[in-house]
C-alpha positions in Angstrom: 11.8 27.7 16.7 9.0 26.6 14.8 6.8 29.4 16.2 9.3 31.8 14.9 9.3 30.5 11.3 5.8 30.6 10.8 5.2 33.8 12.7 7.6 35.7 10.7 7.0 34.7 7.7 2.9 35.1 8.3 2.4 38.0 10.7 0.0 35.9 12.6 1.4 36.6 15.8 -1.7 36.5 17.9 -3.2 33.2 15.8 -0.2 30.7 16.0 -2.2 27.7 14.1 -3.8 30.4 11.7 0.0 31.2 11.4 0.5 27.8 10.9 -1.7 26.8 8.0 -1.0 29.6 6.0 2.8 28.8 6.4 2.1 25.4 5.3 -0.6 26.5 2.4 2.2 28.2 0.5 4.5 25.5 0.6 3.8 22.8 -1.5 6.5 20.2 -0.2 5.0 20.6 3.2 1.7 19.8 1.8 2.8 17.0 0.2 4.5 16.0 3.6 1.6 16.1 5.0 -0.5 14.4 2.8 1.7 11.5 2.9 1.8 11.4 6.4 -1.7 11.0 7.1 -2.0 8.3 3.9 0.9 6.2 5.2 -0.4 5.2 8.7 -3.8 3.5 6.9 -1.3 1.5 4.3 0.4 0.3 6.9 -2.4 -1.1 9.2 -4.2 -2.2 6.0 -1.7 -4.4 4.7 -2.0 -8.3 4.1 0.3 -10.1 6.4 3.0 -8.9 8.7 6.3 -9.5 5.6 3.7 -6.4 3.8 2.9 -4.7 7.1 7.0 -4.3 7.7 7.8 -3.4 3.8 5.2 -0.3 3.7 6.4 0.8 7.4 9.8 0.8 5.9 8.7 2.6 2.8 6.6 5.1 4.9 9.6 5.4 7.5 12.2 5.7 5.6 10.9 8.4 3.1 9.6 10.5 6.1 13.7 10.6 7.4 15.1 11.4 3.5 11.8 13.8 3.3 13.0 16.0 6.6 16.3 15.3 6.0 16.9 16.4 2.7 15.0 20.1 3.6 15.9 20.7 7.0 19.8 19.2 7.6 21.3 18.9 3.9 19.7 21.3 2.1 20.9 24.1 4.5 24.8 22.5 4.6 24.9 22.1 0.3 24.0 25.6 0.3 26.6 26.4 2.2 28.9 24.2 0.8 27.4 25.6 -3.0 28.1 29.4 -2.1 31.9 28.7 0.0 33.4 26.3 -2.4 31.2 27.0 -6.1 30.3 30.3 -5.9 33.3 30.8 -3.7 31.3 34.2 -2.2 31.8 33.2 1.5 33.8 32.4 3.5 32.0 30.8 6.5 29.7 27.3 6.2 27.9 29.2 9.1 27.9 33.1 10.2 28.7 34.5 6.5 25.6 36.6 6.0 26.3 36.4 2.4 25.2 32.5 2.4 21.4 34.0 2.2 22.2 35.1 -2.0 21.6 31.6 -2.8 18.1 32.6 -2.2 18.4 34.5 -5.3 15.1 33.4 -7.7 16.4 32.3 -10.8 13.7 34.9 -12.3 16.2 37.9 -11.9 19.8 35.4 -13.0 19.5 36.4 -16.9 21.5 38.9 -17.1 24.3 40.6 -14.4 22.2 43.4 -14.3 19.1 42.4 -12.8 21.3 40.7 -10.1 22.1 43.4 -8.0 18.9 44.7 -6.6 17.5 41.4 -6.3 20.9 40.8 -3.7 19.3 43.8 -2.2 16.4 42.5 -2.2 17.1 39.2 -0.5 19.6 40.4 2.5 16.7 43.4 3.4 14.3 40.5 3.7 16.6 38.6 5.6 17.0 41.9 7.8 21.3 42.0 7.1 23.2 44.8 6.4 25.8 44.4 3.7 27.3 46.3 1.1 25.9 44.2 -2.1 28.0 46.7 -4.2 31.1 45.8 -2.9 30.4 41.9 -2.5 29.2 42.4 -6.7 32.9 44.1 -7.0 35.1 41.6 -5.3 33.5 38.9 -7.5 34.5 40.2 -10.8 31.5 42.4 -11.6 28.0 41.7 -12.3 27.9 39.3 -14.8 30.6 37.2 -13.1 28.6 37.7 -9.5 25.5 36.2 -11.9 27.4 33.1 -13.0 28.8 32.3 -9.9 24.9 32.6 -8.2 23.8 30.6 -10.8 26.9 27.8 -10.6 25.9 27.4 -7.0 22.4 27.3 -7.6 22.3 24.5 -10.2 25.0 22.7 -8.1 22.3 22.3 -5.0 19.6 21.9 -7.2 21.3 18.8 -9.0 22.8 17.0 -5.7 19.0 17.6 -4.1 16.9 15.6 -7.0 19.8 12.7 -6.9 19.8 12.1 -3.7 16.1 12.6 -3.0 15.1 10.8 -5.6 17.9 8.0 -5.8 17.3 7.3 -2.0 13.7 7.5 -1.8 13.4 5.8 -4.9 15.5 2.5 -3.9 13.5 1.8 -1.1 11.5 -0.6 -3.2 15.0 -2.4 -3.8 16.0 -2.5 -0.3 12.9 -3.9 0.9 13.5 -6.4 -1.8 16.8 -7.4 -0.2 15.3 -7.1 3.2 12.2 -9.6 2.8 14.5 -12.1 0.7 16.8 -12.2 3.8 14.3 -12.6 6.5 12.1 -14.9 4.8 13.9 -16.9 1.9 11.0 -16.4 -0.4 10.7 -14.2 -3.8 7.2 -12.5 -5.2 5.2 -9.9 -3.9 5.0 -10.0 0.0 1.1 -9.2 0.1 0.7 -12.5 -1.4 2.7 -14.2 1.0 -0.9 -15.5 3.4 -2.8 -16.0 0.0 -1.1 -19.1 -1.9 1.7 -21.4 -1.4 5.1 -20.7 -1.9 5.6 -22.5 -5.3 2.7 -20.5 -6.9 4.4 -17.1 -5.5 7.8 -18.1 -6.6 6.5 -19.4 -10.2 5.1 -16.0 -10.7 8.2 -14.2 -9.7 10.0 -15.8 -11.9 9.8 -13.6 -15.6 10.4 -10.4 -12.9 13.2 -11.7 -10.8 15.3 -12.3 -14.2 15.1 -8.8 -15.4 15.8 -7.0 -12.0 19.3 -5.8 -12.9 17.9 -4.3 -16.1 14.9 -2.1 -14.2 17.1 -0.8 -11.7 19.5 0.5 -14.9 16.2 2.0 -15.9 15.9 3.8 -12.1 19.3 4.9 -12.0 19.4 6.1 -15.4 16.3 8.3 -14.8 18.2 10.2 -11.7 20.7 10.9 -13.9 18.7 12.4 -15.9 17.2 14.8 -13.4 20.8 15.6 -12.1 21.7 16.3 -15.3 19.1 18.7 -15.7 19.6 21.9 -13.8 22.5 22.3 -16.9 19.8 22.9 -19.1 18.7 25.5 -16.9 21.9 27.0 -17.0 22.5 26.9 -20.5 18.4 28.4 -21.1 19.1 31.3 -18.6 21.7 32.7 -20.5 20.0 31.7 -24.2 16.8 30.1 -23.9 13.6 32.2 -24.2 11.3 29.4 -22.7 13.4 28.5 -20.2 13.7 32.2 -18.9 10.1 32.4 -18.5 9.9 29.3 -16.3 13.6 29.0 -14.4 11.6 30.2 -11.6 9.7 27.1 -11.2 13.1 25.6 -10.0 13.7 28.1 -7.3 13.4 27.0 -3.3 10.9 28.0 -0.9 12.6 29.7 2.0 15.9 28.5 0.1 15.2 24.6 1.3 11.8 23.6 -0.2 11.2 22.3 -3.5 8.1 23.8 -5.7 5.8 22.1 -7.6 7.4 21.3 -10.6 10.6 19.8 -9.2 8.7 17.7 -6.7 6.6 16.5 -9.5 9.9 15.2 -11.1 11.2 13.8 -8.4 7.8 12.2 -7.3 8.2 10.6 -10.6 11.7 9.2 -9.7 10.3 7.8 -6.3 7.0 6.1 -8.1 9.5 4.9 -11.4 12.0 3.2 -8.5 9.0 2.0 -6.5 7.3 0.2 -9.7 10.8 -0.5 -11.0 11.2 -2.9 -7.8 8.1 -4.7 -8.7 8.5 -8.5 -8.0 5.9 -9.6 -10.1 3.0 -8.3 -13.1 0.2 -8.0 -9.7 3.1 -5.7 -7.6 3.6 -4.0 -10.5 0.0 -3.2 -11.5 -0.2 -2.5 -6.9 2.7 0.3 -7.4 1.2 1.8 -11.2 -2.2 2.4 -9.6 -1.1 3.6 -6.3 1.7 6.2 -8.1 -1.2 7.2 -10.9 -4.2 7.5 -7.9 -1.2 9.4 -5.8 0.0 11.7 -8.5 -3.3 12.7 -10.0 -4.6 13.2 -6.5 -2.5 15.4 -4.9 -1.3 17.5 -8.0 -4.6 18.0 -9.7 -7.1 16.2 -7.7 -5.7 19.4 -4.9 -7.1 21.7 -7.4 -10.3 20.6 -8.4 -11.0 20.1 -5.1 -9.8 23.6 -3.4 -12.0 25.1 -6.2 -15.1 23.6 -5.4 -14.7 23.9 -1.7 -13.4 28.3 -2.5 -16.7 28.5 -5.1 -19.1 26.9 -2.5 -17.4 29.3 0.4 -17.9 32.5 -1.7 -21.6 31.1 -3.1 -23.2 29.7 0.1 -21.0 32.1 3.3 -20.3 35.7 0.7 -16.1 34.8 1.1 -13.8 36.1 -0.9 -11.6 32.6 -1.4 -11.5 32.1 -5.0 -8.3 34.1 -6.8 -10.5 36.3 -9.5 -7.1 38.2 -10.1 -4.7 35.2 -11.2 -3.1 34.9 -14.2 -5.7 34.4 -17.1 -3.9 30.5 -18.0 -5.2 27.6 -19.6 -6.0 25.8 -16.0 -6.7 29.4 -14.2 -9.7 29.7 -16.4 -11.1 26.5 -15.8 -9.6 25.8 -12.1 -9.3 29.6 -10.8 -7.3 28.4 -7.4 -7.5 29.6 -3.6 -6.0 32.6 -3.3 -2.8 32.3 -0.1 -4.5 32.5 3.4 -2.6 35.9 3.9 -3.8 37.2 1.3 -7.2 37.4 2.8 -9.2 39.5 4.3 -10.0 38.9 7.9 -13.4 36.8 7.8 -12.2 34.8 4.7 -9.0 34.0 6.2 -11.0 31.8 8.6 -12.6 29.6 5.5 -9.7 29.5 3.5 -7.9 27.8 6.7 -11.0 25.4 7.0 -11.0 24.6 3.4 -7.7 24.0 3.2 -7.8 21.1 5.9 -10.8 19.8 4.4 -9.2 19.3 1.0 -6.3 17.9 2.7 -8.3 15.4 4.9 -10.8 14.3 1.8 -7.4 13.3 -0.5 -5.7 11.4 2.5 -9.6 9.2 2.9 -9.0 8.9 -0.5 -5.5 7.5 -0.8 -5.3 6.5 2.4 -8.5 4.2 2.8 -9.7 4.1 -0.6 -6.9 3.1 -2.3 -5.3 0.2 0.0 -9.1 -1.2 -0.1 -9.6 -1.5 -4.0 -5.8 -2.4 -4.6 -6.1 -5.5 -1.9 -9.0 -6.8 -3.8 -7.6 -7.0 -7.8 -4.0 -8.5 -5.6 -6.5 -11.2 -4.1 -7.9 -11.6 -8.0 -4.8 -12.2 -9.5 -3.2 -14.7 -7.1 -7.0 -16.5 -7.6 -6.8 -16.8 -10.6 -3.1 -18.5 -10.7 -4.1 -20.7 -8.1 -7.4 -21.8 -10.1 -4.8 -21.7 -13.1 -2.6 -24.0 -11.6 -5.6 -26.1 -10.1 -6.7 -27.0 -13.6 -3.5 -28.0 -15.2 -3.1 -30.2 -12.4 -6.3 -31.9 -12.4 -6.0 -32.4 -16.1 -2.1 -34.1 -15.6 -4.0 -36.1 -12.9 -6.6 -37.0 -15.2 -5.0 -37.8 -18.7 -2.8 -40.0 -15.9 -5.5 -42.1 -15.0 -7.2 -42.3 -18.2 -6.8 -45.5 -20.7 -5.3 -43.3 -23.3 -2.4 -42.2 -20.8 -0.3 -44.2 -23.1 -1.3 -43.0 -26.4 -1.1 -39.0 -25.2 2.1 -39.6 -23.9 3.6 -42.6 -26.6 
């Protein structure tokens, strides 16, 4: 199955992991997948006690399900849900042909009469036969057929960034639960082998009271992104700037997100993650690892690509670098990698080896980097509330002991 995927949508037929990477280079979930994949197993095993070890493994695991999950099994069935019930086009969750018109890029949804050849457009590359004319006709015309596309679209888009985000993002909150369950205590579990309980608990305390309020700040955020694809609804009909960029929230292969609404929904998963924050060291722990994971993998991924495509073409005469992309603010600094397939034979074999090279320097560096530097301020923090407390004690103890106990405390 897999090998039919990436074969037809690459044309490497006779170079299955060439195939392969240049599926995966194009699609920027998968990436990310990927990425987080290879960063999670070295967060695990570098926890700082076993209650830690078992909270990141749950965070890790339980993403990685909602992450195939959400693509793969429920983006496929609220599609078809969208375009039987919504758009009310088909009439099958399954064998209607007509399910692939959600695939429709919000680029040609303006107006009803840009619609119909990009319907064309969509079944030829899907290799089905239908008369779009008549489908168009039976809807209510052109401009109804647009609304109803659009309707269905927005409807998926919504339902995905609520209940990617909502799940993913109350991990945090369920570990929470979890760890107070299994082990009575409160405060952040990596401190759990570094002080006594009293200290952990005494600096959970300001945190613990304010829970219910942070988790109304989570919850209100997804509803914000749900809310959101009605803007886009509202700006395809009126809204000049919204045209331009509605295709931003279009799928890959109908079932992927792109990089603008993964960005906003790796926002909601970070917000809930530092949102479930136990104490001001947790939260500094989740800040630092969302701001390190973000910049990374969403512009650290360019500045590296570039360097590795400019040193290619410099030092080996390829032809990775994009000279041809459009002229914006970031293209002129950043000029990016052009897509595997786009490249000619001896490049394509450097673009693939670049490409797994940036990958693997970002996961050393969130993977390894990160857990190392992080454990070190959380070890910082808790000594210096231990040394804290250590002094206020020695000084009751002393003003105790002293002669002029009775006048400090008369």
């Amino acid at each position: 199955m897999i090998s039919r995927i990436v074969n037809g949508n690459t044309g490497f037929t006779a170079n299955p992991l060439m195939g392969l990477t240049a599926y995966i280079d194009e699609r920027i979930m998968l990436n990310k997948a990927i990425l987080d994949a290879s960063v999670d197993v070295p967060m695990v095993l570098m926890a700082n006690n076993p209650v830690e070890r078992r909270e990141r493994f749950n965070r890790a695991g339980i993403a990685w399900v909602i992450a195939f999950a959400s693509p793969y099994l429920t983006l496929p069935l609220t599609n078809r849900l969208a375009m039987k019930h919504i758009a009310k086009i088909t009439k099958s969750y399954s064998s209607d042909p007509l399910n692939k018109l959600i695939k429709i890029s919000n680029k040609y949804l303006h107006k009803g009469a840009d619609v119909e050849n990009a319907a064309k457009k969509v079944m030829q590359d899907a290799n089905i036969s239908t008369n779009i004319s008549e489908v168009i006709q039976k809807s209510g015309g052109a401009e109804k057929f647009r609304q109803k596309i659009v309707n269905a679209k927005n409807s998926v888009l919504a339902f995905d960034l609520a209940f990617t985000t909502g799940t993913v993002g109350s991990i945090g909150f369920y570990n929470n639960w979890r760890t107070k369950k299994r082990t009575g205590r409160d405060g952040f579990s990596a401190e759990f082998s570094m002080a006594d309980k009293g200290i952990i608990d005494k600096r959970a305390e300001k945190y613990k009271k304010a829970e219910g309020l942070r988790k109304a700040a989570f919850y209100s955020f997804v509803g914000l992104l749900a809310l959101m694809p009605l803007a886009i609804k509202r700006g395809l009909a009126s809204g000049n700037f919204i045209k331009k960029h509605a295709h931003l929230f279009d799928y890959d292969d109908g079932i992927l997100l792109k990089r603008f609404p993964l960005f906003l929904a790796c926002c909601g998963f970070y917000l809930g993650m530092s949102m479930a924050s136990r104490n001001r060291t947790e939260l500094k722990d989740n800040l630092l690892r969302a701001t390190l994971g973000m910049a990374i993998f969403f512009g650290g991924d360019r500045v590296v690509g570039t360097a590795l495509g400019k040193f290619s073409d410099k030092v080996f005469k390829t032809d990775l670098i994009d000279k041809n992309c459009d002229k914006n603010f970031i293209n002129k600094i950043l000029p990016p990698i052009k897509n595997i397939k786009d490249m000619d034979a001896r490049s394509k074999k450097f673009g693939a080896g670049a490409f797994w090279l940036n990958l693997a320097l970002l996961s050393a560096a969130i993977g390894f980097g990160a857990p190392y530097v992080l454990n070190r301020f959380i070890k910082r923090d808790v000594s210096g509330d231990i040394s804290k407390q250590e002094n206020q004690n020695y000084l009751k103890q002393t003003l105790q002991n002293s002669p002029l106990r009775n006048l400090v405390y008369n």
